[in-house]
C-alpha positions as CSV (number, residue, x, y, z in Angstrom):
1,X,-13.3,11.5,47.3
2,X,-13.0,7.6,47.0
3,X,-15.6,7.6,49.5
4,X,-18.3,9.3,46.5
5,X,-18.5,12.5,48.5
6,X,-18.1,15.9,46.8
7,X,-15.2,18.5,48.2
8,X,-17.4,21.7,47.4
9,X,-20.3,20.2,49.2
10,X,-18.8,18.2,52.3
11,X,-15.5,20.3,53.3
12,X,-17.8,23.6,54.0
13,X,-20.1,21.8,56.7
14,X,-16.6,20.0,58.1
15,X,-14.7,23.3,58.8
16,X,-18.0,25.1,59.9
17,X,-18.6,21.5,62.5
18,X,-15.1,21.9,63.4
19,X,-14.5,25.6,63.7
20,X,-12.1,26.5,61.5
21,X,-12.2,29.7,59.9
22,X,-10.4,32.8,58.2
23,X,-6.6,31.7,57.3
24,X,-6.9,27.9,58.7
25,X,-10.1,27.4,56.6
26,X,-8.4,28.9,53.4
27,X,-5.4,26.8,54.2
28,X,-7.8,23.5,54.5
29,X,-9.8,24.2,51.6
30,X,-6.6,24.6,49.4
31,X,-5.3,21.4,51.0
32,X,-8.6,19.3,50.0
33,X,-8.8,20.8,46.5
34,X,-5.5,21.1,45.4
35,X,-4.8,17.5,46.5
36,X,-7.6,16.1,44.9
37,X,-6.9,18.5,41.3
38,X,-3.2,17.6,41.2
39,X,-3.7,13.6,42.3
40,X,-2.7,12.5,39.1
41,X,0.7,14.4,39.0
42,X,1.5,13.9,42.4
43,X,0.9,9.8,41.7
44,X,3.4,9.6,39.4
45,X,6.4,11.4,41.6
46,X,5.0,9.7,44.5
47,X,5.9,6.5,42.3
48,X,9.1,7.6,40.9
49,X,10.3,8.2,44.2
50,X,9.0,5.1,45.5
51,X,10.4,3.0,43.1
52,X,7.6,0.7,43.0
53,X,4.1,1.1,41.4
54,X,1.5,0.0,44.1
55,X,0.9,1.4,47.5
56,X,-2.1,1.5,50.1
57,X,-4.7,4.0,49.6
58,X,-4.9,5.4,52.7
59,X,-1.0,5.5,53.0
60,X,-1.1,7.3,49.5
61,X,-3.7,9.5,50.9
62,X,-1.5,11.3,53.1
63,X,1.5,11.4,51.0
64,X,-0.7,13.2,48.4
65,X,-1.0,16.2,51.2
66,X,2.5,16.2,52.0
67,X,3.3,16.4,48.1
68,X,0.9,19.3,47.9
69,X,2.6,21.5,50.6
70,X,5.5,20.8,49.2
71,X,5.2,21.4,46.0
72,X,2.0,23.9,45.3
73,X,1.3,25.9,49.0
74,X,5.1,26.9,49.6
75,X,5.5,25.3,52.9
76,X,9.0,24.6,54.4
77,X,10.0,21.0,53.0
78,X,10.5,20.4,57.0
79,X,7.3,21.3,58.2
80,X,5.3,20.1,55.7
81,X,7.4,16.4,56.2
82,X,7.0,16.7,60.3
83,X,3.0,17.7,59.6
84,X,2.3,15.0,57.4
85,X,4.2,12.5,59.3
86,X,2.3,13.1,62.5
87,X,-0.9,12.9,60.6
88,X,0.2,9.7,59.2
89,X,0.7,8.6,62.5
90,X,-2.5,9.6,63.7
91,X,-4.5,8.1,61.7
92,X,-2.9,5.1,59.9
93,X,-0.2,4.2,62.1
94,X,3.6,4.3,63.4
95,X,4.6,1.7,60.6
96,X,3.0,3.5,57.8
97,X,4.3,7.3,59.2
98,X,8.0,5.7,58.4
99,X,7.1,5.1,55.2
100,X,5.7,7.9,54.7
101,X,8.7,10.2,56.4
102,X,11.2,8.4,53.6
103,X,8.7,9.3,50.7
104,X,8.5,12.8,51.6
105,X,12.2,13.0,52.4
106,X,12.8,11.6,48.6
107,X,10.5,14.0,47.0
108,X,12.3,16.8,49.1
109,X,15.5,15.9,47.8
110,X,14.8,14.7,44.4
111,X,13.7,17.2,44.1
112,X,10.3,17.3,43.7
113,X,11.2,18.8,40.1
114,X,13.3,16.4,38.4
115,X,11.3,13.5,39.8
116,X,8.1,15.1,37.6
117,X,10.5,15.7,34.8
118,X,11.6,12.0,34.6
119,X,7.8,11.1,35.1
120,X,6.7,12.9,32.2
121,X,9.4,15.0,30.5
122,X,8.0,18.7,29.3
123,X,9.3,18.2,25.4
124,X,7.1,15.2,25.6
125,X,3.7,16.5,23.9
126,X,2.1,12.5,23.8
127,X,-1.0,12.2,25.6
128,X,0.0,10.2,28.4
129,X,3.0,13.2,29.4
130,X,0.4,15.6,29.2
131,X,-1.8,13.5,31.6
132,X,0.7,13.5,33.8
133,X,1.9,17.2,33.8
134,X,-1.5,18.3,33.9
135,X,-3.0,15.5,35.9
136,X,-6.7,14.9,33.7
137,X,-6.7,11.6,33.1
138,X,-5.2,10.3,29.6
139,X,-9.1,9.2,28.5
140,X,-9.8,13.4,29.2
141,X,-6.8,14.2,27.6
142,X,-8.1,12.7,24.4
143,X,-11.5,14.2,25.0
144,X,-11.0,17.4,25.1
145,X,-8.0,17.7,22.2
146,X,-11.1,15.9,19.9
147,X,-13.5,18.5,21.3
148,X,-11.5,21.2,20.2
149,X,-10.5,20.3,16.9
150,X,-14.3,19.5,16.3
151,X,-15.1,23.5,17.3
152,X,-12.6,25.0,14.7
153,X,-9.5,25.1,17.7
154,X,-6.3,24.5,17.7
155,X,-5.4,21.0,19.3
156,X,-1.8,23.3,19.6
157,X,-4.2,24.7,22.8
158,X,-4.7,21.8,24.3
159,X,-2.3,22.8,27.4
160,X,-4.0,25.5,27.9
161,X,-7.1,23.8,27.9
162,X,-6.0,21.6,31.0
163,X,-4.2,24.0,32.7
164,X,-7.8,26.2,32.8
165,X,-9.2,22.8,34.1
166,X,-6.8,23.2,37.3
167,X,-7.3,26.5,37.8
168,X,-9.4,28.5,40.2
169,X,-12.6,29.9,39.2
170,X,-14.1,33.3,40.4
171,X,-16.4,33.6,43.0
172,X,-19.7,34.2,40.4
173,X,-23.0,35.5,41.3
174,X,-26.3,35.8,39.5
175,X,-28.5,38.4,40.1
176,X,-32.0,36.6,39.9
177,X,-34.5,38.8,37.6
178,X,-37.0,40.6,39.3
179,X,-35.7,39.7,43.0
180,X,-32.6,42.2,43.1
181,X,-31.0,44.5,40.5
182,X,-27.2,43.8,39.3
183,X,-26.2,47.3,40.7
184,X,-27.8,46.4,44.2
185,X,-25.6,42.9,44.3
186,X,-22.7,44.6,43.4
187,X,-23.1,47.3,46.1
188,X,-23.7,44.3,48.4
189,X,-20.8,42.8,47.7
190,X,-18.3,45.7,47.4
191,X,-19.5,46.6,51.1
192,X,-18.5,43.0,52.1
193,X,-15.1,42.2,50.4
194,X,-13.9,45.8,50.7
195,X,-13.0,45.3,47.2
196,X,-14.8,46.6,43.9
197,X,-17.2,44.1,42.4
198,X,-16.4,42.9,38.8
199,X,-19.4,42.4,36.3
200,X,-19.8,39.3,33.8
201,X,-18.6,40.1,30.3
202,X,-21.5,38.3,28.9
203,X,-24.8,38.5,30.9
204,X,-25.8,41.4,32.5
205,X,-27.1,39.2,35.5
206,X,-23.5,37.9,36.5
207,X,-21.5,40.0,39.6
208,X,-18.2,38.9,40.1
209,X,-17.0,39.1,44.2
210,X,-13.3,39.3,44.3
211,X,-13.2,38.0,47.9
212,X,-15.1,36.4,51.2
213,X,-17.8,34.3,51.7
214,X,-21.0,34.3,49.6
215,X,-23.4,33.0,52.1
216,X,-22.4,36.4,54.2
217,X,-24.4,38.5,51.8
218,X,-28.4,39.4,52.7
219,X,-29.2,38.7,49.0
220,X,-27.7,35.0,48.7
221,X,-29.2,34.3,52.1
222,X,-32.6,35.6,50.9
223,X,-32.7,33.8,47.6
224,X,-32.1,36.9,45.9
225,X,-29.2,35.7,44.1
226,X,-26.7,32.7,44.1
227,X,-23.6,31.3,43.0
228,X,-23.7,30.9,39.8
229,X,-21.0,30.3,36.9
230,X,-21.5,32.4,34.0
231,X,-21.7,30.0,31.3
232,X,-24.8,28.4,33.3
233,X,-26.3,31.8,33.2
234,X,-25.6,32.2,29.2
235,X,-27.3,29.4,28.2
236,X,-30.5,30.4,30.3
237,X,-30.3,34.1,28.7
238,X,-30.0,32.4,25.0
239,X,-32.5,30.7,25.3
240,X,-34.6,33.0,26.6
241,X,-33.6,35.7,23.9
242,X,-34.0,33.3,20.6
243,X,-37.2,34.2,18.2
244,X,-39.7,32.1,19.2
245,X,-42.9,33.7,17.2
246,X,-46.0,34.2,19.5
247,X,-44.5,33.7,22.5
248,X,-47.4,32.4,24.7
249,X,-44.6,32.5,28.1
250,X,-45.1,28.8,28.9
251,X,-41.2,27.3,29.7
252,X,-39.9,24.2,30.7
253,X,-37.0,23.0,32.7
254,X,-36.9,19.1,32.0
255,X,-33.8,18.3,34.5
256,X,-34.5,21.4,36.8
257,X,-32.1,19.9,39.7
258,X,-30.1,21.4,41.7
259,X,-32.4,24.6,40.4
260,X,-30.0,27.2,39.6
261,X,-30.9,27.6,35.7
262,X,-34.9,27.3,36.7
263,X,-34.8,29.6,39.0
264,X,-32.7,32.2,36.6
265,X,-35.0,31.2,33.8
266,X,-38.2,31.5,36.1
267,X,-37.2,35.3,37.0
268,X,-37.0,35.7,33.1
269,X,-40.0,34.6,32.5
270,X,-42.0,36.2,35.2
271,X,-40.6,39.1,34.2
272,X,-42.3,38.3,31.3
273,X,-45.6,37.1,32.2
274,X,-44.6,34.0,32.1
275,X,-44.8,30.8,33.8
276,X,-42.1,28.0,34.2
277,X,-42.4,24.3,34.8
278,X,-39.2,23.2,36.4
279,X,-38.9,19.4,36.5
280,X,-37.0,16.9,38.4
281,X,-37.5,13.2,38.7
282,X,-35.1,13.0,42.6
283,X,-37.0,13.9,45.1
284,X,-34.0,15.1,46.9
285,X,-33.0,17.0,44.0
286,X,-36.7,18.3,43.7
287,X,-36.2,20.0,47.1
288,X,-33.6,21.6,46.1
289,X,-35.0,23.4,42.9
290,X,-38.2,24.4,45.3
291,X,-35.5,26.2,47.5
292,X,-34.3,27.8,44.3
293,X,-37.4,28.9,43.3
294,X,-38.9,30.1,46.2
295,X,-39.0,33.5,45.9
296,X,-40.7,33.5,42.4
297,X,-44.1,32.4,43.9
298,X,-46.3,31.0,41.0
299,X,-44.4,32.1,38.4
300,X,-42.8,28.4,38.9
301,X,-44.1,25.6,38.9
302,X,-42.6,22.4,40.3
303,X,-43.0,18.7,39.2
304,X,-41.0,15.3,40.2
305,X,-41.9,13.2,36.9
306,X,-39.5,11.1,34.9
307,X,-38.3,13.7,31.8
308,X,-39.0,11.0,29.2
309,X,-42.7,11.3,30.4
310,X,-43.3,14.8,30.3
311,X,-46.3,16.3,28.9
312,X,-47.2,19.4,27.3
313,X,-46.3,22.1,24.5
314,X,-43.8,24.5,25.5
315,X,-42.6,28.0,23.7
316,X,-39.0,27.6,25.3
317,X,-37.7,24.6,26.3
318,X,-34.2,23.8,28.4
319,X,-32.7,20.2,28.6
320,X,-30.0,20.5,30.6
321,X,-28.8,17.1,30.9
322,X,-26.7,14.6,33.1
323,X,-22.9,14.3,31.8
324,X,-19.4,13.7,33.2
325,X,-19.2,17.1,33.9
326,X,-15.7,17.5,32.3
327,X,-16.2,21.4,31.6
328,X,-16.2,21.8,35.1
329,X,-13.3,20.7,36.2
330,X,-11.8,23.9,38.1
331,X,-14.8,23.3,40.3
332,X,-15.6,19.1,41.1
333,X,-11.8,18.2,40.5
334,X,-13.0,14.9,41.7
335,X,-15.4,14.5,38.4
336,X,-12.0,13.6,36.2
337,X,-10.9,10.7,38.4
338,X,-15.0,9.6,39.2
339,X,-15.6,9.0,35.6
340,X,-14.6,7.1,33.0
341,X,-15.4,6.0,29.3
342,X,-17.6,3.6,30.6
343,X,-20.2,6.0,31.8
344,X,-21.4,7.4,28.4
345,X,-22.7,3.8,28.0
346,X,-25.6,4.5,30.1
347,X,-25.3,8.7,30.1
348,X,-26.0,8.4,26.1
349,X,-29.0,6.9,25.5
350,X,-30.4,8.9,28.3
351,X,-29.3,12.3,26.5
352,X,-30.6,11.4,24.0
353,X,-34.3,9.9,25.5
354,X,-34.3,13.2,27.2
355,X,-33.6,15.1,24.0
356,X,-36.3,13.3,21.9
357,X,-38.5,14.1,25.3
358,X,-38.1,17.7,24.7
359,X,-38.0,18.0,21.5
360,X,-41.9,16.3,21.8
361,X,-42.8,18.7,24.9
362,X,-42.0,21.6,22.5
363,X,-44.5,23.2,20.3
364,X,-44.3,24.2,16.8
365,X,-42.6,26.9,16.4
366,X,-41.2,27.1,20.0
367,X,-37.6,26.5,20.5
368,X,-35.5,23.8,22.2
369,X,-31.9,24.6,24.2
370,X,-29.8,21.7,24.9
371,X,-26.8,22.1,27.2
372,X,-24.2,19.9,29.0
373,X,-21.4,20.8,31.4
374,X,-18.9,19.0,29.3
375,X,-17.3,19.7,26.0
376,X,-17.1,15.5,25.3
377,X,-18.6,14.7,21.6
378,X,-20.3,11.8,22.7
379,X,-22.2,13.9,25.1
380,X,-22.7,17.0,22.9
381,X,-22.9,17.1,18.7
382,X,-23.2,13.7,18.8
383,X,-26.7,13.8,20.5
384,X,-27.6,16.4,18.3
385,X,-26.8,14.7,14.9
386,X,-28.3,11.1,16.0
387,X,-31.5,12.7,17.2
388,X,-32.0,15.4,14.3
389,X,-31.6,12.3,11.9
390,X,-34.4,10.2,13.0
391,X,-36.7,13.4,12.9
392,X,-38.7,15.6,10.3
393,X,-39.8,17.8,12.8
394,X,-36.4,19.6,14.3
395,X,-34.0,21.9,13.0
396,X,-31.0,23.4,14.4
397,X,-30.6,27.0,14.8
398,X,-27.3,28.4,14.2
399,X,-26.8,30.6,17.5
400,X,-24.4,32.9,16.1
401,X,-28.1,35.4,15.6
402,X,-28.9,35.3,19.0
403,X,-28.2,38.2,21.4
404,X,-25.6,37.2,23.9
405,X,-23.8,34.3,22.1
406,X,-20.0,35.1,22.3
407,X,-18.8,34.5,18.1
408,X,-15.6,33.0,18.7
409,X,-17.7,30.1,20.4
410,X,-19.9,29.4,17.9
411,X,-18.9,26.5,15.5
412,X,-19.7,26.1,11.8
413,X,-22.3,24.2,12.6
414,X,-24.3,26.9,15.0
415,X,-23.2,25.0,18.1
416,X,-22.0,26.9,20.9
417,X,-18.6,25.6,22.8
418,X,-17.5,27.5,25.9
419,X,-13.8,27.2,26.7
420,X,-12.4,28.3,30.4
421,X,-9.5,29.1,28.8
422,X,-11.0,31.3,26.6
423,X,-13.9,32.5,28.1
424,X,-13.7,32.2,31.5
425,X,-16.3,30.4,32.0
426,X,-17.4,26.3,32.7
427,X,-16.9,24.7,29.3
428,X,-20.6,24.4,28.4
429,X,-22.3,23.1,25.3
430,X,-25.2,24.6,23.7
431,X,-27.3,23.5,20.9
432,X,-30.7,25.6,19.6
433,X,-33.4,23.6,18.1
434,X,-36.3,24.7,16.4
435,X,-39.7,22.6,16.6
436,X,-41.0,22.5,12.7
């Protein structure tokens, strides 16, 4: 993780270059995950039982995975102790492994329990407990008890919130329009798991598999269909379902990368008659959104230009932008301990660039979705309001009237808010804005 390398897409091609599989790969995968989710947590009884507040990173490392058997996965104290030790061994040294040996042996008897009450004591409700009992940082802490007070919740549910944010998400499928029916996913993956297939409770394109591998089903392997969280599906369907008068079928994508939206709105619109431009500056990200898209044939197009310098008038346009990705927590555990205040320096003027850039590539009358994977103000209403002020030719449309668009999510101002702990989905953000 330190290392700027992604657990959901670097631990798949590790156990599949190493061999592991069934039990010893779920085992792994916990390991890597859990570890990384509960760092924060773990950091603090690591330090309460060290007595001290600074220790080597790699030596910290290891203890981390110790803690996690330990304390989450239900292995014997002594095994998980002996394991770790001989791994500190391994790979940092025989000085380090005693260290580690008398960290784990504290934790064990401390126990592991009273060692995280001391650290952050559970009638303690201040932020900084809470970042520690629910290891988000204390800076995502704050974010998300402002996000929800600004979208009519609670901040009372702000446990709940972060304890969604370390949970485990289903195993979510979209159905791409046009390529494969729902029912035909579902029978796919019913005959693979054993198990019956759930359905998404918002889009009809979501298939829930309840167990296994994705990549072992024909129609994920032929581009057919995809992991896919439901929330990212949402936004595609609203925007596709909101009143856009004399639809012509032209779309955009302005940030099109990795390509799972384009490629769901692409089936929408070629189902249609229409045609989508999916756009992505990255070349590498580019490929990606053409392997998406593949299957669609010209019913998308792809381009590599800069989103501040697109070009055209669109019916529908999605600006899906770059964020801290706080909404998705449950699945890049790493994003909470990656970012920091200091990103929205340079993420918010490029939100909002890219927002006036759509906004432009819209034509009158044609409407505008903007969506990030995080539920942070500065990255979400805030956009909205500072671009809709400078403008005379934007309004928003309150979401609430478009098919799809779960109520309880919608805000007073027509903004949409996804909560995982509510809705079982990424936290997304949506805004609708209509081109005067």
């Amino acid at each position: 993780m330190d290392k700027g390398a992604y657990a959901n897409l670097t631990l798949p091609s590790m156990l599949t270059e190493r061999w592991i599989t069934g039990r010893d790969a779920a085992f792994a995968t916990e390991l890597a995950y859990g570890t990384i989710r509960m760092r924060g947590q773990y950091d603090a009884v690591i330090m309460k039982a060290a007595g001290r507040d600074q220790i080597d990173a790699a030596v910290m490392d290891v203890i981390r995975l110790g803690i996690h058997q330990i304390a989450a996965l239900r292995v014997p104290d002594h095994a998980a102790v002996a394991a770790t030790v001989a791994i500190a061994r391994d790979a940092i040294g025989i000085g380090p492994s005693g260290f580690v040996n008398a960290i784990l042996r504290a934790v064990t008897e401390g126990p592991y329990e009273r060692l995280l009450e001391e650290a952050a004591p559970t009638d303690d409700d201040s932020i900084d407990a809470l970042a520690i009992r629910y290891s988000h940082p204390a800076w995502v802490v704050r974010t998300l008890r402002q996000a929800l007070i600004a979208s009519g919740r609670d901040p009372a549910d702000l446990p709940k919130v972060l304890e969604a944010g370390n949970g485990q998400p289903l195993i979510t499928l979209v159905a791409r329009p046009g390529l494969i029916d729902p029912d035909q996913l579902a029978e796919q993956v019913e005959t693979r798991s054993k198990r019956p297939a759930g359905r998404g409770e918002y889009v009809p394109t979501a298939v829930i598999m309840p167990r296994g591998a994705p990549g072992d089903l024909a129609a994920v392997r032929h581009g057919q269909a995809a992991v896919q969280d439901e929330g990212s599906q949402l936004v595609a369907w609203v925007l596709a379902n909101a009143p856009v008068a004399e639809d012509q079928g032209d779309w955009l994508d302005l940030c099109a990368g990795p390509g799972g939206k384009a490629a769901l709105l692409g089936g929408l619109a070629r189902e249609r008659g229409g045609r989508l431009t999916a756009n992505e500056p990255q070349p590498h990200r580019a490929e990606l959104v053409r392997g998406a898209v593949k299957q669609l044939g010209a019913a998308v197009r792809v381009t590599e230009l800069d989103g501040r310098d697109i070009e055209g008038q669109f019916d529908r346009v999605l600006v899906d932008v770059p964020c801290t990705g706080l909404g998705a927590l449950r699945r890049r555990p790493e994003a909470r301990w990656r970012h920091s205040p200091a990103d929205l320096a340079t993420l918010g003027p490029l939100q909002r660039d890219l927002l006036r850039a759509g906004i432009n590539a819209t034509r009158p009358g044609g409407v505008l979705a903007y969506t990030t994977c995080s539920p942070h103000l500065a990255e979400t209403r805030l956009v909205i309001e500072d671009v809709l002020a400078e403008r005379t030719d934007a309004e928003l449309i309150n979401a609430a009237g478009v098919e799809l668009v779960p109520l309880d999510a919608v805000g007073e101002d027509g903004m949409v808010q996804l909560w995982t702990d509510r809705h079982g989905t990424d936290s997304m953000f949506l805004a609708l804005i209509r081109r005067l």
